[in-house]
C-alpha positions as CSV (number, residue, x, y, z in Angstrom):
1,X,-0.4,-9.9,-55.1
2,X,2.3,-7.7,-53.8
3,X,4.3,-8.6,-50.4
4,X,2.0,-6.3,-48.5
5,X,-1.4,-8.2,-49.2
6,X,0.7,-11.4,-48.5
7,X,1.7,-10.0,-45.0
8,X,-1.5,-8.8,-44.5
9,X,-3.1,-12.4,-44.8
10,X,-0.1,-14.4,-43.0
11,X,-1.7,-12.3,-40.1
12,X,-5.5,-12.1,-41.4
13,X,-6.2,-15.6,-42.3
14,X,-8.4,-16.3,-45.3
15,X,-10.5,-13.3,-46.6
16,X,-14.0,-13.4,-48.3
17,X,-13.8,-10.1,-50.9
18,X,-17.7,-9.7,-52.2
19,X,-18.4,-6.8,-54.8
20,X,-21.9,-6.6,-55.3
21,X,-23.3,-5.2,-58.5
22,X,-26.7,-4.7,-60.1
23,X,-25.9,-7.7,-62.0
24,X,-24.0,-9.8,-60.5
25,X,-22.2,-10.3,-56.7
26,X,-18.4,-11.3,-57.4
27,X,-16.4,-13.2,-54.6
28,X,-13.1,-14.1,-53.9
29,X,-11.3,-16.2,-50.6
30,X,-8.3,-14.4,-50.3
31,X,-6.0,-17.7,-49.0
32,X,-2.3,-16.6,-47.4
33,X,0.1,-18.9,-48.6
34,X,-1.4,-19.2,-52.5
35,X,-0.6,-17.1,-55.2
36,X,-3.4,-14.9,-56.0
37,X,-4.2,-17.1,-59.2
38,X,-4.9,-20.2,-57.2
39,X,-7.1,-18.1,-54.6
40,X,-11.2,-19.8,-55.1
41,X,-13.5,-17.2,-57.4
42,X,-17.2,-16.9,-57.5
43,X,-19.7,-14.9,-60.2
44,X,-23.3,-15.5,-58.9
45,X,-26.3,-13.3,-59.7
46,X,-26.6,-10.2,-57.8
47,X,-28.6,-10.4,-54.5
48,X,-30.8,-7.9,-56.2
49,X,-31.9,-10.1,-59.3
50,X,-32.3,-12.8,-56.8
51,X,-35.3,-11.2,-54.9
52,X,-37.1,-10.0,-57.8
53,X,-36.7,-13.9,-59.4
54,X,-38.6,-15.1,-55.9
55,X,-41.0,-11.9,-56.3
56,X,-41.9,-13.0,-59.6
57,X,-41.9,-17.0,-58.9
58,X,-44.8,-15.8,-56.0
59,X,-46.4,-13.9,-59.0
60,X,-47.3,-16.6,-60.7
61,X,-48.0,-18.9,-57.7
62,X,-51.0,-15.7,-56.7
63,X,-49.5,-15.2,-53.6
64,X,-49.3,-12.1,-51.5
65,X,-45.5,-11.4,-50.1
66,X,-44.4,-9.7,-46.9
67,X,-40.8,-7.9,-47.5
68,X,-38.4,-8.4,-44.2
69,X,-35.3,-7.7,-43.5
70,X,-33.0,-4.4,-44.3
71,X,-31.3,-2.3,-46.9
72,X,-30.3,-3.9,-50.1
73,X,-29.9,-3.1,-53.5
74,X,-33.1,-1.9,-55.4
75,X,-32.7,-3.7,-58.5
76,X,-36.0,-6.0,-57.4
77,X,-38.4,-2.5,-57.6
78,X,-39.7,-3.7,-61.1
79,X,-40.7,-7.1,-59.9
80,X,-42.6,-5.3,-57.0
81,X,-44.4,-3.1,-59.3
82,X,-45.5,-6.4,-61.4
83,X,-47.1,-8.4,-58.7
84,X,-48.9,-5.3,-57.4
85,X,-50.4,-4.9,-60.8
86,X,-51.2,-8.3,-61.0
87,X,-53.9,-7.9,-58.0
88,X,-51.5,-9.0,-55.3
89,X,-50.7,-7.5,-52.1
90,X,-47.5,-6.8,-50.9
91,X,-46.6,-5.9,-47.1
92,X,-43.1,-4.6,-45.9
93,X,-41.6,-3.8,-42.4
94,X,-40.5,-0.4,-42.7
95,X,-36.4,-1.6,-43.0
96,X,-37.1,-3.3,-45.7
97,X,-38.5,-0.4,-47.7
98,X,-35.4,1.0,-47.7
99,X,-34.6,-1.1,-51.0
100,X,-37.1,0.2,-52.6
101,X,-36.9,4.0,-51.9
102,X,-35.4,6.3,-48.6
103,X,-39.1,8.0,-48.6
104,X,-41.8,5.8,-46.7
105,X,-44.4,7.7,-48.2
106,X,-43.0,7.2,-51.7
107,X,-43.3,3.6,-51.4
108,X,-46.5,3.8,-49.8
109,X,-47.8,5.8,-52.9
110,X,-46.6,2.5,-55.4
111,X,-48.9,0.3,-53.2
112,X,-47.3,-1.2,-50.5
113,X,-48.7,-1.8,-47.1
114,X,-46.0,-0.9,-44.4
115,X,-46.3,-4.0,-41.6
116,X,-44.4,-5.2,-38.4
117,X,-45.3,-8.4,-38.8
118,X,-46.2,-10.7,-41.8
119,X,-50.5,-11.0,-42.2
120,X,-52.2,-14.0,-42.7
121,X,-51.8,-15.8,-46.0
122,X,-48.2,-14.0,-47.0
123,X,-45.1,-15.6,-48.1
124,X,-42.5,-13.8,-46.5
125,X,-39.1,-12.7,-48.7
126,X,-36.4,-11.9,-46.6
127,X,-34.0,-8.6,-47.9
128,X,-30.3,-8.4,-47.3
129,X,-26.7,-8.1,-49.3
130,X,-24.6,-10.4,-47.8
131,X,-26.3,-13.5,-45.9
132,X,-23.9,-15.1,-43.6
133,X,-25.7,-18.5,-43.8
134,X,-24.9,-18.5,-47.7
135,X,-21.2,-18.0,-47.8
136,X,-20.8,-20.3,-45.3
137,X,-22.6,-22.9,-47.0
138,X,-21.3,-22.5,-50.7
139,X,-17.4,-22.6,-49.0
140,X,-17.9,-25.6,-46.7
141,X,-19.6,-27.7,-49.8
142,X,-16.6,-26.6,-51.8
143,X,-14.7,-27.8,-49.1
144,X,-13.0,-24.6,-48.5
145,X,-12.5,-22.5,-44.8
146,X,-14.4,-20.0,-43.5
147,X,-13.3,-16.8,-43.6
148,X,-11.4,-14.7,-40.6
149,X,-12.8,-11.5,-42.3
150,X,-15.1,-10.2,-44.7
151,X,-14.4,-7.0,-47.2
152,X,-17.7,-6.0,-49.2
153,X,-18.5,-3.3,-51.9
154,X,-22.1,-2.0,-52.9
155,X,-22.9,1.2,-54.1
156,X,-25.0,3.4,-51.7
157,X,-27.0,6.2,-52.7
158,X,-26.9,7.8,-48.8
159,X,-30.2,8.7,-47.2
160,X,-31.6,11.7,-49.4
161,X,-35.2,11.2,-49.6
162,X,-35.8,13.1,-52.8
163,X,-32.9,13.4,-55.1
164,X,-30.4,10.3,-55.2
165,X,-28.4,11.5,-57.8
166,X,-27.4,14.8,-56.3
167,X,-26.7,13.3,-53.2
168,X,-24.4,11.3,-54.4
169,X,-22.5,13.5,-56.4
170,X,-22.1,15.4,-53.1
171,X,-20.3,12.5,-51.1
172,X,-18.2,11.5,-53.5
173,X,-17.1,15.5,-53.4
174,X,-17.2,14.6,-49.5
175,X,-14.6,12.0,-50.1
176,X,-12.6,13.8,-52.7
177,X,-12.6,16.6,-50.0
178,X,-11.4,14.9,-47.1
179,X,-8.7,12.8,-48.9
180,X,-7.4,11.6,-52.9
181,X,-5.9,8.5,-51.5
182,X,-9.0,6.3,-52.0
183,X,-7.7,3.5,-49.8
184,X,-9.2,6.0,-47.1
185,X,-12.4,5.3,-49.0
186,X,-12.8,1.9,-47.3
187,X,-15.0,2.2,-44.2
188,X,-13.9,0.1,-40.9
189,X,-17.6,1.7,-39.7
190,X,-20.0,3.1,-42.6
191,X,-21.5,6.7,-41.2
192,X,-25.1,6.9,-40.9
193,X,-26.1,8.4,-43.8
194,X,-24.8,5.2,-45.9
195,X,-27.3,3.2,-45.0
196,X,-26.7,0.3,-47.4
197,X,-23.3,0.1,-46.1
198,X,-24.7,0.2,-42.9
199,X,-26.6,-3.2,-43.5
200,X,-23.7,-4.7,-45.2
201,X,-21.4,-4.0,-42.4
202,X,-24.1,-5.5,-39.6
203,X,-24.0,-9.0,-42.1
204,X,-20.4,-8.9,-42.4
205,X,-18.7,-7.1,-39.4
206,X,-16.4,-6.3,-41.4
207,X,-15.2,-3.1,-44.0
208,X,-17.4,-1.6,-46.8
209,X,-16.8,0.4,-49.6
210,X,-19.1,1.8,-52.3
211,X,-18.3,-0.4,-55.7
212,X,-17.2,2.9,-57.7
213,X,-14.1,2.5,-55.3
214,X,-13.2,-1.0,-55.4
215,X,-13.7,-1.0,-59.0
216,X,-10.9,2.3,-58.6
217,X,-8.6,0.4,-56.1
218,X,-8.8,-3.0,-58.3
219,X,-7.1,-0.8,-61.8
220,X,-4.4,0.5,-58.9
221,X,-4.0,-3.1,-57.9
222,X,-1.3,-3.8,-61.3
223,X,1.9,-2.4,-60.7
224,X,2.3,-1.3,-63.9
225,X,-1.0,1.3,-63.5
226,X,0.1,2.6,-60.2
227,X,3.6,3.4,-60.9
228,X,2.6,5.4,-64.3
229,X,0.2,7.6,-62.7
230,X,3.3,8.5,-61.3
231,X,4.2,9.4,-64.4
232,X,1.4,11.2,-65.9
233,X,-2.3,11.6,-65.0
234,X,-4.7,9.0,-66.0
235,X,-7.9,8.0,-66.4
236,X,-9.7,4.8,-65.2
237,X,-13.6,4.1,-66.5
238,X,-14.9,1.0,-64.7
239,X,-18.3,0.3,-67.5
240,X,-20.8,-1.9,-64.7
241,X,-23.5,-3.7,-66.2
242,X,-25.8,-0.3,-64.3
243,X,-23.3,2.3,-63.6
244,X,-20.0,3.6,-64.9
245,X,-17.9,5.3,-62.8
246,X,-14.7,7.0,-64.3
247,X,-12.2,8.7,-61.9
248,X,-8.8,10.6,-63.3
249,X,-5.8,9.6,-61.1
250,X,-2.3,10.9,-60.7
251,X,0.2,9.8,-58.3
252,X,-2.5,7.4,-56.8
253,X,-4.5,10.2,-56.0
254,X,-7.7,10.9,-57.3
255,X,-8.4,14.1,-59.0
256,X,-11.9,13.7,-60.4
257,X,-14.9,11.3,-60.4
258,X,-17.5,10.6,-63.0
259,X,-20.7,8.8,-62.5
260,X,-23.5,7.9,-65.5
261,X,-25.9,5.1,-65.9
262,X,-24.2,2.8,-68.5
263,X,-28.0,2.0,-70.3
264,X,-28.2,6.2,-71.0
265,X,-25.0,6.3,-72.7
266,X,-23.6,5.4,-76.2
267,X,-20.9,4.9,-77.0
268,X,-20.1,8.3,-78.8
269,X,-21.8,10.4,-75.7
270,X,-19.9,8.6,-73.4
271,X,-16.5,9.2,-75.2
272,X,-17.8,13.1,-75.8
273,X,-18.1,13.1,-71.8
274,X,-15.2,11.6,-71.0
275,X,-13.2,14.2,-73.0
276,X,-14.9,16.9,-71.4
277,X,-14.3,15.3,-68.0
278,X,-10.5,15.2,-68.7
279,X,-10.3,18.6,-69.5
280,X,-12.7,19.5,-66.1
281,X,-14.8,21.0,-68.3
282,X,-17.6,18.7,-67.6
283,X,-20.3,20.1,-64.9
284,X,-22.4,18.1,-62.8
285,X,-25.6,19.6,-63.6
286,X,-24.8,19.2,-67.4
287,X,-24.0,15.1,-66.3
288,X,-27.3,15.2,-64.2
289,X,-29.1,17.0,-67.0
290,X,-28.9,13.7,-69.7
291,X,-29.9,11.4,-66.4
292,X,-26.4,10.7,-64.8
293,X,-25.5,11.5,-61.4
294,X,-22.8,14.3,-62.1
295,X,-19.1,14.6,-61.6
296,X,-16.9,15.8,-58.6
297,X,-13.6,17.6,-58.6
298,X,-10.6,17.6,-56.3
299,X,-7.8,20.6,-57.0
300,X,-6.7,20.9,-61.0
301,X,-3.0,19.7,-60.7
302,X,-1.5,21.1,-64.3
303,X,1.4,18.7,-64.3
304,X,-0.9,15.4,-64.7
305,X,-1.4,16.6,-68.2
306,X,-4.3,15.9,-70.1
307,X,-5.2,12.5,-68.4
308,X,-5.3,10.8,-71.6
309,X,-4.1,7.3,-71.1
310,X,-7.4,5.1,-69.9
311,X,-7.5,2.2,-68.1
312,X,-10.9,0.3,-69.1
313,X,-12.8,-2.1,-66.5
314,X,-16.1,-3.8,-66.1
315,X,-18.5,-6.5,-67.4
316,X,-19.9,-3.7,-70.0
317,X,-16.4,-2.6,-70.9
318,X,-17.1,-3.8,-74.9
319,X,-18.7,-0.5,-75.0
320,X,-15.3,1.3,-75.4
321,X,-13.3,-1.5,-76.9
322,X,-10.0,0.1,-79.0
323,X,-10.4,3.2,-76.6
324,X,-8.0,2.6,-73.6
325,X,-6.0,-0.5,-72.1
326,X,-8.5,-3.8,-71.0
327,X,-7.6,-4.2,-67.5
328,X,-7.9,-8.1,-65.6
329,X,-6.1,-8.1,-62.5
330,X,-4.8,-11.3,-62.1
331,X,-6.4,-12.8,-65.3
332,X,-10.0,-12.0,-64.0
333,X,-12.0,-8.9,-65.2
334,X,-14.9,-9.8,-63.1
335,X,-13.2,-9.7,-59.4
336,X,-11.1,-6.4,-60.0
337,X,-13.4,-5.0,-57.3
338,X,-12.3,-7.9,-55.3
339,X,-8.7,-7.8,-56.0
340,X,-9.2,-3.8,-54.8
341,X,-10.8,-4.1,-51.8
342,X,-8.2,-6.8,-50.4
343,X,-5.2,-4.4,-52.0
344,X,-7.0,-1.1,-50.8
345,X,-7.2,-2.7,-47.0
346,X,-4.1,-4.4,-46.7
347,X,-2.4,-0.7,-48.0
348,X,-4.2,0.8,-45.5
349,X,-3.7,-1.2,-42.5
350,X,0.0,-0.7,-43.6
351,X,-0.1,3.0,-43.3
């Protein structure tokens, strides 16, 4: 890492990085004094897949479930849609249904019963992101400190009761809008309408981001990116294991953002967009149209040129293997989010 993540953590103290995923959540402890390469690594399932394992472990046992807790990512919908076609019940206070959908109604209408407090004869499964009692427990029985502040990535739809994909589309243009440095896409304080970010920030007291930007700030991370998009205009794809999330860059400034879902795409459609979305001749409505969530434009800047060199990323990134440059910060593929959020603060703060 470069001098000013090392200054940053002389005065920091050790730093938990989590990027949570739809697959996995991704960890790092950010130590001062150690080289990057020595700093402790973790790739755990996502929180997500976690909740619908428990869902499905009550399944089997026949038991009803009472949901608790907050926003988190939705990836455990499926398992709730099993166990109430099994004949089971399942309750939820009305924070927790935010994981399943923004619209109370809409997860009324699947069959869920919205409850305070948990009935009789319910096992209760408790929602959240980041739990505090976790991290603390894996790093002490690894013998490792706690940490003196926590960074965290998920990706958050916003509150839009009927059309996620729209909505957010139209805060990534928000972002674009009100700045292309996308270390200014790291939020000391989430606004309301993120409300996954919200949770995450009230478990960690500490900044969010949306994982379509620490995947970003974990390419700019290597020297060797950053200073050629100086150079000429380029294009980062980060391929997650549900989304991918492309963004063209010149002079560390972003100039465009692409979102699709990574299971909608082959390999030849997602090449075929990518071309178009160099060229800023890709609409969202047309991204939106084949199931993706759109793309999002800052000003053209004609002397980036045709954004051709790509920077590849992600746990799915096999999907576009002899089409761009692998990127591993620091030898690890799996924590560029990690690597980003750490580089993308410590920038920041140096502003």
């Amino acid at each position: 890492m470069d001098e000013t993540v090392q200054k940053f953590l002389r005065n920091a103290g050790p730093v938990l990085c989590v990027d949570i995923g739809s697959g996995t959540q991704d960890a790092l402890l950010a130590r001062p004094g150690l080289e990057g390469e020595n700093w402790p690594r973790f790739v755990l399932p996502a929180p997500a897949r976690l909740t619908a394992q428990r869902i499905r472990e009550l399944t089997l046992l026949r038991r009803n479930i009472w949901l608790y807790g907050g926003n988190m990512g939705g990836g455990f919908t499926q398992a709730i849609k099993e166990h109430l076609a099994a004949g089971l019940a399942v309750f939820s206070t009305a924070p927790a249904t935010r994981g399943i959908h923004d619209s109370e109604d809409v997860v009324r209408a699947l069959g869920v019963t919205i409850s305070a407090n948990c009935p009789e004869n319910c096992v209760p499964v408790f929602l959240t992101d980041y739990a505090p009692d976790f991290w603390a427990g894996i790093l002490r029985l690894a013998g490792l400190p706690q940490p003196h502040l926590v960074l965290a990535a998920a990706q958050d739809h916003g509150f839009h009761v009927y059309n996620n994909r729209q909505g957010r589309m139209r805060g990534w243009s928000d972002l674009l809008t009100a700045s292309a440095d996308p270390t200014s896409w790291i939020h000391a304080a989430p606004p309301p309408s993120l409300t996954r970010m919200q949770a995450l920030h009230e478990k960690t007291g500490g900044p969010v981001a949306d994982t379509g930007t620490s995947a970003l700030l974990g390419a700019l991370c290597d020297p060797a990116v950053l200073e050629r998009s100086f150079r000429q205009g380029l294009t980062i794809v980060n391929v997650g294991n549900g989304h991918t999330v492309a963004a063209l860059l010149y002079q560390g400034k972003v100039r465009g953002i692409y979102e699709h879902h990574t299971g909608m795409r082959t390999r030849e459609q997602l090449l075929e967009d990518l071309e178009q979305f160099r060229k800023h001749w890709l609409p969202a409505e047309a991204v939106q149209a084949s199931g993706g969530h759109g793309t999002a434009f800052g000003p053209a800047c004609e002397e980036a040129g045709g954004y051709a060199p790509t920077f590849i990323t992600g746990p799915k990134r096999a999907l576009l293997e002899g089409c761009g440059t692998f990127l591993a910060p620091h030898g690890d593929m799996m924590l560029a989010g990690c690597f980003g959020l750490l580089w993308g603060w410590a920038h920041r703060q140096a502003k």
